[in-house]
C-alpha positions in Angstrom: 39.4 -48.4 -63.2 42.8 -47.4 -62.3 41.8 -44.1 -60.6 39.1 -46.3 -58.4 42.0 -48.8 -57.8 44.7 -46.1 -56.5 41.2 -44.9 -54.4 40.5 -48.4 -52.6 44.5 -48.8 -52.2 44.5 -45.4 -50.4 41.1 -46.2 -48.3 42.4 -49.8 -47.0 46.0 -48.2 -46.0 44.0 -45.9 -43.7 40.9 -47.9 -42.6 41.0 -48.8 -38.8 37.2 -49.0 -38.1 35.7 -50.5 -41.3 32.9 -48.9 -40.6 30.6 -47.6 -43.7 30.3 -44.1 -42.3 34.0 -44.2 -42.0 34.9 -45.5 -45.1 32.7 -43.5 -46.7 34.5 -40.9 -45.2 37.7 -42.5 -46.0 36.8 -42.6 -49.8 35.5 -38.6 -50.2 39.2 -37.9 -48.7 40.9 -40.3 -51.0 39.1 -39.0 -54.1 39.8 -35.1 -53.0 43.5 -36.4 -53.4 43.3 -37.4 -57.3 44.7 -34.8 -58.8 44.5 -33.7 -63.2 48.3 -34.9 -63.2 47.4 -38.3 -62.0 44.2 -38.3 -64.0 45.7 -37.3 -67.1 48.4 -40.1 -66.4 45.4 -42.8 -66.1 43.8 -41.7 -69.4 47.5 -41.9 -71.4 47.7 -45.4 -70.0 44.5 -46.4 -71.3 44.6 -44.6 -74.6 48.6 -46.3 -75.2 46.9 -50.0 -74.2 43.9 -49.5 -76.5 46.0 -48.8 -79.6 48.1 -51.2 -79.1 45.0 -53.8 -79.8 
């Protein structure tokens, strides 16, 4: 959820049209950008929030 948050974040910062072929578009750029380091970040978070129930 928090990768495909940072993902809409980045596509509506950029999105002029709002067109679907260019949001599509939009959204395969954004999701080239997520890189392991960010990933890995996103999985600690969720790992840290699920023992803390």
């Amino acid at each position: 959820k928090l990768v495909w948050t940072a993902v809409k974040g980045q596509v509506a910062t950029v999105n002029k049209t709002f067109k679907p072929r260019d949001v599509k578009v939009l959204t395969r750029d954004a999701l080239a950008k997520i890189d392991i380091e960010y990933w890995n970040k996103c999985e600690e978070h969720v790992l840290r929030e699920e023992e803390a129930y």
